[in-house]
C-alpha positions in Angstrom: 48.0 9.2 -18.0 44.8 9.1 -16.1 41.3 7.2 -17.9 38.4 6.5 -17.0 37.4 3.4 -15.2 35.6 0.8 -17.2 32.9 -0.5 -16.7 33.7 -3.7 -14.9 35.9 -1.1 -12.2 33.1 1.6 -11.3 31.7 0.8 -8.1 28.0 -0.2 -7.9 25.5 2.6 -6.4 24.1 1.2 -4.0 20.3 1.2 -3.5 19.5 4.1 -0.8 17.7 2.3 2.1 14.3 3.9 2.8 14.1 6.4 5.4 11.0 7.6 7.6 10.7 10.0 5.3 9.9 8.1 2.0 7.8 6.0 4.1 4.0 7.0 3.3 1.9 7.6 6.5 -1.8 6.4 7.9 -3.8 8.2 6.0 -1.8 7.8 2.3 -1.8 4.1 3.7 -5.5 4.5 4.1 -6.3 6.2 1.0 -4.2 3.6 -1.0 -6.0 0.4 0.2 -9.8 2.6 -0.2 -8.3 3.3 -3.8 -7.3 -0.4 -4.2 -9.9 -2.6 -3.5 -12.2 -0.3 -5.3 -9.7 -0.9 -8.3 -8.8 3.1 -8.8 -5.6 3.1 -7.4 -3.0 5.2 -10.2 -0.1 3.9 -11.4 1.9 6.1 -9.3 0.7 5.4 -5.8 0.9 1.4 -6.6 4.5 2.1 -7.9 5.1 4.3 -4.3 3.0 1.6 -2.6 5.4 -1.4 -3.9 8.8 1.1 -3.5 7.7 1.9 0.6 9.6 -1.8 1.8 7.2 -2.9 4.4 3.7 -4.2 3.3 2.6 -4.8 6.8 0.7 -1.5 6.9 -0.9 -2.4 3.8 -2.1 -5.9 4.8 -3.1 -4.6 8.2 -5.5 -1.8 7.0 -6.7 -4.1 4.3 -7.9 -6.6 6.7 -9.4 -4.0 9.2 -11.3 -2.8 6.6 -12.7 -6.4 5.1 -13.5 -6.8 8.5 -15.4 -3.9 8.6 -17.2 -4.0 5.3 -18.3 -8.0 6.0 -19.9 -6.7 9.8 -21.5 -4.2 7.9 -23.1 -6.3 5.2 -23.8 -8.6 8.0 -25.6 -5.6 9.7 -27.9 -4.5 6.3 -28.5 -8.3 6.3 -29.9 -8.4 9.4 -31.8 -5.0 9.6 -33.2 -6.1 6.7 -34.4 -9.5 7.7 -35.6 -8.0 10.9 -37.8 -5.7 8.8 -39.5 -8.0 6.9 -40.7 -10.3 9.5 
């Protein structure tokens, strides 16, 4: 007389750690955050985004970039201030 297991005795899957390999690289880092903060990222690169674990990447790419985008306004600023005088 074998049955089934109920509910309440089958064993819980476990949620499959992320590997190296599910782990998006530079560039798909990259493109995310460009896509992002220009507010055309699709729904499934935020979902893959937000599924990757670590947002280190994500805040460290965003923050070289708004580094880079404010030394660049900075730059037209100045060129341009330059040029009028």
């Amino acid at each position: 007389m074998h049955s089934e297991p109920s509910e309440h005795q089958k064993p819980m899957s476990k949620k499959p750690e992320s590997s190296d390999a599910d782990k998006p690289g530079l560039w798909a880092v990259i493109i995310s955050v460009l896509a992002a903060m220009f507010g055309v990222q699709t729904e499934a690169n935020r979902k893959r985004d937000f599924s990757s674990g670590n947002p280190l990447p994500y805040i460290i790419v965003f923050v070289v970039f708004l580094v880079l985008f404010v030394l660049s306004i900075a730059g037209i600023v100045s060129l341009v201030i330059g040029l009028s005088s």
